[in-house]
N, C-alpha and C positions, 0 to 999 in steps of 0.2 A: 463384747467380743475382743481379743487380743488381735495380735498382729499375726502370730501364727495361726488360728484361726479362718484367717482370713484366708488361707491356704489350703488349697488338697492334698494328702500327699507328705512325702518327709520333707524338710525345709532344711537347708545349708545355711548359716551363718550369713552368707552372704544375702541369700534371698530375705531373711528373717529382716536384716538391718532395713532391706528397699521397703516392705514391708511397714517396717516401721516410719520409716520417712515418710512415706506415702500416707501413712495416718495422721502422721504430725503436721504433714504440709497441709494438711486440709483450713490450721487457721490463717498459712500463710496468703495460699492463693487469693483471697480476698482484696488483702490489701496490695499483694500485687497488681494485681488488677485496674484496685483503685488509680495506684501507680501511673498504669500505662494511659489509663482512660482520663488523665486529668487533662482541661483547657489548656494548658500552661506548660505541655508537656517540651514545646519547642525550647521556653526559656529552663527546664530546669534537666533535660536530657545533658545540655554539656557540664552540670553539676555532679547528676550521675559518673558520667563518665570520669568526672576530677575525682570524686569517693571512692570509685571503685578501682580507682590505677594504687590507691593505699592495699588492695589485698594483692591485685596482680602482679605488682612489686614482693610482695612476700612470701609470692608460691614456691618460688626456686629455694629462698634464703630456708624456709621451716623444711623442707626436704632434705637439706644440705645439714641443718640441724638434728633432724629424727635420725638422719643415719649415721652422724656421727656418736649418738649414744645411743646406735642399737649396736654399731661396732662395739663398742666397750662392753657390751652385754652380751655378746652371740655366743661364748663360750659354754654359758649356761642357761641360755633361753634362745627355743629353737623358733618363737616369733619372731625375738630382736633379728639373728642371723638370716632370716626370710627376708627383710625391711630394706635394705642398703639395693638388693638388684633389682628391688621394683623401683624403688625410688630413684635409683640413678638413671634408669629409660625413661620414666615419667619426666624425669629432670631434662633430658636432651628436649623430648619434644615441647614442655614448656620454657625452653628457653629464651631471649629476648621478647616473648610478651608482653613486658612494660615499656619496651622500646616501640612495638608495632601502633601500645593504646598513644603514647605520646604524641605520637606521626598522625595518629586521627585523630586529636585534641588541636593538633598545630593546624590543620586543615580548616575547623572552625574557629580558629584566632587562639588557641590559647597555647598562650609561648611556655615551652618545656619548663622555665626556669620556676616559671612560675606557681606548675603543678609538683614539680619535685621539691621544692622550698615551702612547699606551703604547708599549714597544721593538716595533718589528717584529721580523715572523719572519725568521731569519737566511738561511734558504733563498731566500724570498720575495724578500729585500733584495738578494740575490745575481743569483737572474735577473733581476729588476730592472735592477742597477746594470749587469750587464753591454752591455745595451740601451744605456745611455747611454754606455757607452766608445765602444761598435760607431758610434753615431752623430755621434760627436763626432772619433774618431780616426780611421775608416777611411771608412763610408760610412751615411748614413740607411735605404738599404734595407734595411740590415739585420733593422732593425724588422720587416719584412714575414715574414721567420722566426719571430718572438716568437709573430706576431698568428695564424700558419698552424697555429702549435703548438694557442694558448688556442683559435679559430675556428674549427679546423676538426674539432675532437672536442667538438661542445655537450654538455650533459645530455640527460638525454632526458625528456618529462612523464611517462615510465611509472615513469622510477626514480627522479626526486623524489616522486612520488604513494608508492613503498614507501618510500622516505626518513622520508616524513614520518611514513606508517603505523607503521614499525620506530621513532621517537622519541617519536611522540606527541605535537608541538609542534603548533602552530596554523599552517598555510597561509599567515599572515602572515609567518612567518618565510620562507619560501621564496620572495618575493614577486621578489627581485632575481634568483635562479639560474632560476625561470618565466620569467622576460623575455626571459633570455639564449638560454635551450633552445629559444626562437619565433627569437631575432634572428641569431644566431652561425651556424643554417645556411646564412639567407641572405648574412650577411658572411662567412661561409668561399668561398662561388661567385663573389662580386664578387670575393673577394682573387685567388683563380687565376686566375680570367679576366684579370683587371688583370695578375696577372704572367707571364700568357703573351705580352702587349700589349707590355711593355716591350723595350727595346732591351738588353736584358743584354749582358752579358760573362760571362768565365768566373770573372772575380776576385767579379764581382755574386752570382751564381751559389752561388759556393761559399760568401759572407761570408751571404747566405741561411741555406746549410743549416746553417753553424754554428751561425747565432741559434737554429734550428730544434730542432739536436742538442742544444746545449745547455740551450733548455727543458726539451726530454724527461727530460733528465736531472734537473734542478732540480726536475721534479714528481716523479720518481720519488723524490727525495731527502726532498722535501716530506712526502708523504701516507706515506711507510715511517718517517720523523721522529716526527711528530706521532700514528700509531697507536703508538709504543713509548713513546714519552714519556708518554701518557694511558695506555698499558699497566703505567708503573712498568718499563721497559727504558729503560736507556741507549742511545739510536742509536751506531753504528758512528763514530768517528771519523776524517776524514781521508780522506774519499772525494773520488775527483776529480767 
């Protein structure tokens, strides 16, 4: 069975991609899972949190990136021209995000200086950087795979509230991933709607689901990483 398939009915672009996620997340959810359900969750939740301030730092910068070469392309691509007014609203409300996680890192001891000077996570850097090939070498939409990945599987308040139960930390700490779990479902429905709107193609299309697949993959690399590593396991080397 496909992803379309899986659907009744004509399917928009944007529903096809949820569609597709939804399929592909099926190897991730395990290991999330794993993730949350570890004994050790108190010591390595403020690890998490250091990994993950390397993409919430990058949200604003690769926005600010895609729309400055979908500018230079609008004249003859009526996707590029679409890209710059979603991205600059998306922009306003993610704005100081990496400021708000630092303010809940400082809360559990960990001094700003420290998370902003320090190596990122190699996983983290990875999905990341790829974002910035996709939008530099092939096409800016790409981006919109990254965002459909992070956006459209928020947290949920029920399972930050046992998060916090299960660590035992202060609510402050949770202060930027609460914001998200309110904001992300309404920016997952803006995203699909928008990319049902667009004028795709099929190259559009698929440079999407790659960004898309390959988040999936990056987190699942990520949160299986980072429970063995705070378990004292070596993670697997050399996975694509």
């Amino acid at each position: 069975m496909t992803a379309a398939d899986s659907i009744s009915g004509p399917v928009g672009n944007g529903e096809l991609l949820r569609a597709k996620i939804r399929l592909g997340a099926r190897f991730l959810t395990p290991t999330i899972d794993a993730f949350w359900e570890q004994p050790r969750l108190v010591e390595v939740f403020p690890e998490f949190l250091v990994a993950i301030y390397g993409s919430v730092r990058a949200t604003v910068p690769l926005m600010e990136a895609a729309s400055s070469v979908a500018l230079r392309l609008d004249e003859t691509d009526p996707v590029a021209a679409a890209l710059p007014g979603y991205f600059r609203k998306h922009m306003q409300e993610e704005c100081d995000h990496d400021e708000w996680l630092l303010r809940d890192l400082e809360v559990i001891g960990r001094a700003r200086e420290d998370v902003t000077n320090g190596l990122p996570n190699p996983t983290i850097s990875e999905m990341v950087g790829a974002q910035y090939y996709w939008i530099f070498h092939s096409h800016p939409v790409a981006l919109l795979g990254f965002f459909a990945v992070l956006e459209g599987n928020p947290p949920r308040q029920e399972d930050l509230t046992t998060i916090q139960a299960r660590t035992g930390l202060p609510s402050e700490a949770f202060r930027m991933l609460r914001h998200h779990a309110e904001l992300d479902e309404r920016h997952a429905s803006e995203l699909f709607e928008f990319i049902d709107r667009l004028p795709l193609t099929a190259r559009h299309i698929e440079l999407i689901g790659m960004s898309a697949l390959h988040t999936l993959l990056a987190l699942q690399r990520f949160f299986d990483g980072l429970r063995m590593e705070n378990a004292g396991i070596s993670p697997p080397r050399g996975r694509a």
